[in-house]
C-alpha positions in Angstrom: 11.0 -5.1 0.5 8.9 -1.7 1.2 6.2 0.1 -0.4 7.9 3.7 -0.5 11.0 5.2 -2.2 12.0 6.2 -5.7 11.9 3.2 -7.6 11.8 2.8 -11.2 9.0 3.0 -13.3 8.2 -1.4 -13.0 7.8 -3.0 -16.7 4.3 -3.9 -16.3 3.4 -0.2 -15.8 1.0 1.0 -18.3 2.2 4.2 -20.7 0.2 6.7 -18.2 -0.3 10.1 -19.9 -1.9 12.7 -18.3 -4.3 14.2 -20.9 -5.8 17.1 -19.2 -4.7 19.3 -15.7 -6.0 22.5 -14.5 -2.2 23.2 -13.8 -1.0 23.1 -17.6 2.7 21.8 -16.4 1.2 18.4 -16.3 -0.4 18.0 -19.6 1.0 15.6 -21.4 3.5 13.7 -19.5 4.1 10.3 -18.4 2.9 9.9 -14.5 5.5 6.8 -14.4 8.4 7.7 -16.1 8.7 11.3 -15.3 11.4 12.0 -13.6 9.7 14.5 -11.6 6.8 12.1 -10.4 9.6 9.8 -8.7 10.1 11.9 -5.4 6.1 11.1 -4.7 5.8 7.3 -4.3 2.4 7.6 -2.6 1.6 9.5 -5.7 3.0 6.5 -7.7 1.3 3.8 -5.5 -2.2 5.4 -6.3 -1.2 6.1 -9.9 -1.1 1.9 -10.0 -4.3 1.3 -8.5 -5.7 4.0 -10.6 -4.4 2.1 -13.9 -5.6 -1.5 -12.3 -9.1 -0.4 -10.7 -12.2 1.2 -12.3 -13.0 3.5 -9.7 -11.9 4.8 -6.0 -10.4 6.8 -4.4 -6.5 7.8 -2.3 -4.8 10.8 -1.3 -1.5 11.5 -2.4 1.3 14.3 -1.8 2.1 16.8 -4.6 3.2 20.2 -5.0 0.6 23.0 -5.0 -0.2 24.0 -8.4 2.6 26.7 -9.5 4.4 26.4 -6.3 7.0 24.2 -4.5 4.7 23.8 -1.5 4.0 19.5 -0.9 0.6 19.4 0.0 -1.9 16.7 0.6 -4.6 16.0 -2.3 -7.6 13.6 -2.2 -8.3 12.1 -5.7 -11.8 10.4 -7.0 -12.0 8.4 -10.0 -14.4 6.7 -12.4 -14.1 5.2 -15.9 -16.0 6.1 -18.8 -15.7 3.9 -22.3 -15.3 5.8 -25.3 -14.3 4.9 -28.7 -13.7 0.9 -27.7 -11.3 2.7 -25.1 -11.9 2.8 -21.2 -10.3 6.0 -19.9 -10.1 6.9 -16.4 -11.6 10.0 -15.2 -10.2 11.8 -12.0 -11.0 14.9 -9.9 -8.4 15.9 -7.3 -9.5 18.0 -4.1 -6.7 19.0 -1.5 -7.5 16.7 1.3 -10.2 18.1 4.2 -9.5 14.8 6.1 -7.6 15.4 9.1 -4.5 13.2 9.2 -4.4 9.9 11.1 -2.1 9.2 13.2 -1.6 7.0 16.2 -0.6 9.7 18.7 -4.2 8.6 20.2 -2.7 4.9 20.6 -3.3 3.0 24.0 0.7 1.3 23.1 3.0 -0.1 21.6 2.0 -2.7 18.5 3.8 -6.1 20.1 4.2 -9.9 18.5 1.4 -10.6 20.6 -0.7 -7.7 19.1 0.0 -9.4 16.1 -0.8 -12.7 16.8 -4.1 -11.4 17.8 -4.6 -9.4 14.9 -4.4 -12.8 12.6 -7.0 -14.6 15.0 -9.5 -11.1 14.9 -13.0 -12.7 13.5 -13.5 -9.8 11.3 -10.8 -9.7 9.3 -10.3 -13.7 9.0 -13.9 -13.6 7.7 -13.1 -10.4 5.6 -10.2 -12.2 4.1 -12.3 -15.4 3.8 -14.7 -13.6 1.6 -12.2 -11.3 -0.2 -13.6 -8.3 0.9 -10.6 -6.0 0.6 -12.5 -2.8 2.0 -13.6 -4.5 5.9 -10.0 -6.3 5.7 -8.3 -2.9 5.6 -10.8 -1.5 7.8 -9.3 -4.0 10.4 -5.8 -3.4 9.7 -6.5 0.6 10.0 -8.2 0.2 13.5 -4.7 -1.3 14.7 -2.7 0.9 13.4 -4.7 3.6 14.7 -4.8 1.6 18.0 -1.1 1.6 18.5 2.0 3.0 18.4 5.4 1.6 16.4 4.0 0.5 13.0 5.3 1.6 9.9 2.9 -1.0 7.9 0.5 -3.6 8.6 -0.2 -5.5 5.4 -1.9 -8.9 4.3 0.0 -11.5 1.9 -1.6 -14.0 0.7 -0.7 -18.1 0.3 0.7 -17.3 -3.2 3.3 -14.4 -1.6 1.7 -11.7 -2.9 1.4 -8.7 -1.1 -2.3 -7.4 -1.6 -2.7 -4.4 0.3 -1.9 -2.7 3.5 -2.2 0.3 5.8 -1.4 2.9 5.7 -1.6 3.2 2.1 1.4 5.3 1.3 3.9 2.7 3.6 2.2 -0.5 2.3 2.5 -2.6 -1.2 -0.8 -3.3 -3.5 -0.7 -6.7 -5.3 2.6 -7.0 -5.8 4.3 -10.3 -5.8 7.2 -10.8 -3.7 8.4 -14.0 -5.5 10.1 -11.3 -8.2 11.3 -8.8 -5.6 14.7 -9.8 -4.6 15.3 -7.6 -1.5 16.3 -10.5 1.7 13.6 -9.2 3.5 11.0 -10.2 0.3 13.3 -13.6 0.1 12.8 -14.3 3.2 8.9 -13.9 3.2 8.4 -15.6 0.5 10.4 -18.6 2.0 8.1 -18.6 5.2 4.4 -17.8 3.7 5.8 -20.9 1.6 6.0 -23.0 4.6 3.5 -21.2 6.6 5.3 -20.3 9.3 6.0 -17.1 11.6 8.8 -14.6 10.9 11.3 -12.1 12.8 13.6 -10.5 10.2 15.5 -7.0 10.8 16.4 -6.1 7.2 17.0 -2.5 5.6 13.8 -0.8 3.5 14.5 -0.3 0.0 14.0 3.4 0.6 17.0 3.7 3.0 16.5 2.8 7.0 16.8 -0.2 9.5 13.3 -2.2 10.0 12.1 -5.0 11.5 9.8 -7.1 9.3 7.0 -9.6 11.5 5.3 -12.3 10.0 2.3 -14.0 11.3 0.2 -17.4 9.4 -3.7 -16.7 8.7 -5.7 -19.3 9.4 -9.4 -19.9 8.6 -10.1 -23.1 10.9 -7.4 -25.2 9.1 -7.7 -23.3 6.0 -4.1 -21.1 4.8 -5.1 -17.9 3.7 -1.9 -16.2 4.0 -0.2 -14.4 6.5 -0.1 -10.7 8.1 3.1 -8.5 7.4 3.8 -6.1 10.5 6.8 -3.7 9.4 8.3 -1.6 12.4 10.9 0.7 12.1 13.1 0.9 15.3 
């Protein structure tokens, strides 16, 4: 299981078409079926949540317009009905924020750290109350805190994988009980029975990692478990 590589454009993917660009090599082609798009999975990733949210907002890496320079882009978007139709409008800025990065961090993210993670207050109650914005909030903070994560991501007691941080190394509601990677096998096997997890098992995208599993609990409550994915 991972969140970046080229995969395949999934079945459930809506037909994508890109109906207007400033850069006129985009207009008209299909954002996940291209074969050109599939380099970009963070570009994919947001593509999704773009399709299955109203409005937000990500940043992504694509070329400059009429270059081959990869740069970093910040996208907004908003939908607009028209015609019985919803259609998503987005504006795309190349990104002023400066990147994050745990070079800052006080150490090394540990089981421990991750133990203490699932216990933090805020992001128990965050879960709690489905509030998907203060949840990643918490699972940014330690990433940002630490060194020696590649993801830190929240599955929930059905095994899907809702979100993580950061974005671009982390799945958005996907369900790992059709994935059929070891390392999704074998999570699904333990948020099943609730328990913890060590498991070193290759990323999809090529690599060696080391996938942590830790239970979620709300007083006696199940709410899922946290994914920690470290790459050694």
């Amino acid at each position: 299981m991972a969140s970046r590589g080229n995969r395949p454009a999934q079945l459930n993917d809506p037909p994508s078409k890109v109906l207007y660009d400033a850069d006129q090599h985009e207009v008209g082609r299909l954002l996940f079926s291209d074969p050109e798009y599939q380099p970009f999975p963070d570009l994919l990733q947001l593509g999704r949540r773009i399709a299955a949210e109203a409005d937000g907002m990500g940043t992504y890496s694509y070329f400059k317009a009429g270059t081959s320079q990869i740069m970093k882009k910040d996208a907004w978007w908003v939908t607009v009905t028209l015609h019985g139709m919803e259609w998503r409008l987005v504006s795309v800025h190349p990104s002023k924020r400066v990147s994050e990065s745990p070079s800052a961090a006080t150490g090394p993210f540990t089981w421990n750290a991750l133990r203490a993670l699932a216990h933090e207050p805020e992001l128990v109650h965050a879960l709690t109350r489905g509030d998907r914005e203060a949840a990643m909030k918490s699972l940014r903070q330690a990433y940002l805190r630490h060194t020696g994560v590649y993801s830190l991501s929240y599955v929930d007691d059905n095994a899907v994988n809702r979100f993580g941080y950061p974005p671009e190394n982390s799945l958005f509601d996907v369900d790992l009980r059709t994935e059929t990677d070891p390392a999704s096998v074998a999570i699904v096997r333990a948020v099943k029975n609730r328990r913890e997890l060590k498991y070193p098992a290759p990323l999809v995208e090529g690599g060696e990692a080391r996938y942590f599993l830790m239970p979620i609990l709300d007083r006696s409550k199940y709410l899922g478990s946290l994914l920690w994915i470290q790459k050694p």
